[in-house]
N, C-alpha and C positions, 0 to 999 in steps of 0.2 A: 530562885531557879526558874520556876512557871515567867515571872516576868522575862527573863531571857528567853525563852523560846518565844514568848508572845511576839517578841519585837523582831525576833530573829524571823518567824515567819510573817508577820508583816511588811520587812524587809523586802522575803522573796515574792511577795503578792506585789507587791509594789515593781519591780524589778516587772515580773512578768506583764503588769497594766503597761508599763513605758516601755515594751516591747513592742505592744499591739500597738501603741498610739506612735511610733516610731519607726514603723516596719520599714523606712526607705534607708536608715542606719545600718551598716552592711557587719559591724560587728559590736557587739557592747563588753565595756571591761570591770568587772565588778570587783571591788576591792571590799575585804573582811579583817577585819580585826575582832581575833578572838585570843583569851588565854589559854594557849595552849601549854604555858608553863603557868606555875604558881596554883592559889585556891580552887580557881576555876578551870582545871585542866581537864576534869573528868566529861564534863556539863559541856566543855567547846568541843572535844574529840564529838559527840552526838551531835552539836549544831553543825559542825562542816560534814559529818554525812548526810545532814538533811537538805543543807542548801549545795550540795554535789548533788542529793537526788531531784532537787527542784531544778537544778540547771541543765540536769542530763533530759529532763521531763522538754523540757524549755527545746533544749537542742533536739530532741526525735522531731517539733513541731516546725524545724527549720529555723531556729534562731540560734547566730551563734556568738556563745557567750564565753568569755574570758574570765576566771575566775581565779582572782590572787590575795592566797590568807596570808599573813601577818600575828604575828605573837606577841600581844599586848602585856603576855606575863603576868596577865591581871591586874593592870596598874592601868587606871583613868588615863593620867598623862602619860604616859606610852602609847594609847591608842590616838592621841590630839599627833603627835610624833608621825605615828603613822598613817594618820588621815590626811596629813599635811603631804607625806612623800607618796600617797597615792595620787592626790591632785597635781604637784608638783614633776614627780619623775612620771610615777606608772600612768598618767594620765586618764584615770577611771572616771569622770565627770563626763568624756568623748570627744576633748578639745585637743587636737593635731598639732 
């Protein structure tokens, strides 16, 4: 559990460093994959309001961020599934 939020806020540290170093990018799309069914439903419901409160942090400071979860159902390969249709459809990497 601790290891999930370590990554989960590293994640949003990260997110926030490639905002600063980015500021000429007029919007960024950030794609999550969490379980929000299965084992891990309890433990994601608290990551996605942390990284909603890091993004809303993000957004008072004028950046604006796009953020779209996904329901890995706690399954590894459901989230390769949907890291693939984030790059592919939703286009979260910033490629038009």
């Amino acid at each position: 559990m601790s290891k999930k939020i370590v990554v989960a806020t590293l994640s949003v540290a990260l997110l926030a460093t490639s905002l600063v170093v980015h500021a000429q990018e007029p919007r960024v799309r950030v794609g999550v994959t969490l379980g929000f069914t299965g084992p891990a439903d309890r433990w994601s419901k608290f990551q996605r309001m942390g990284i909603e409160l890091a993004a809303e942090d993000l957004q008072k400071e004028g950046h604006k961020i796009d953020l779209i979860f996904e329901d890995s159902q706690s399954k590894p390969r459901q989230s390769l599934s949907i890291f693939n249709k984030f790059v592919a459809v939703d286009k979260v990497n910033g490629e038009d």
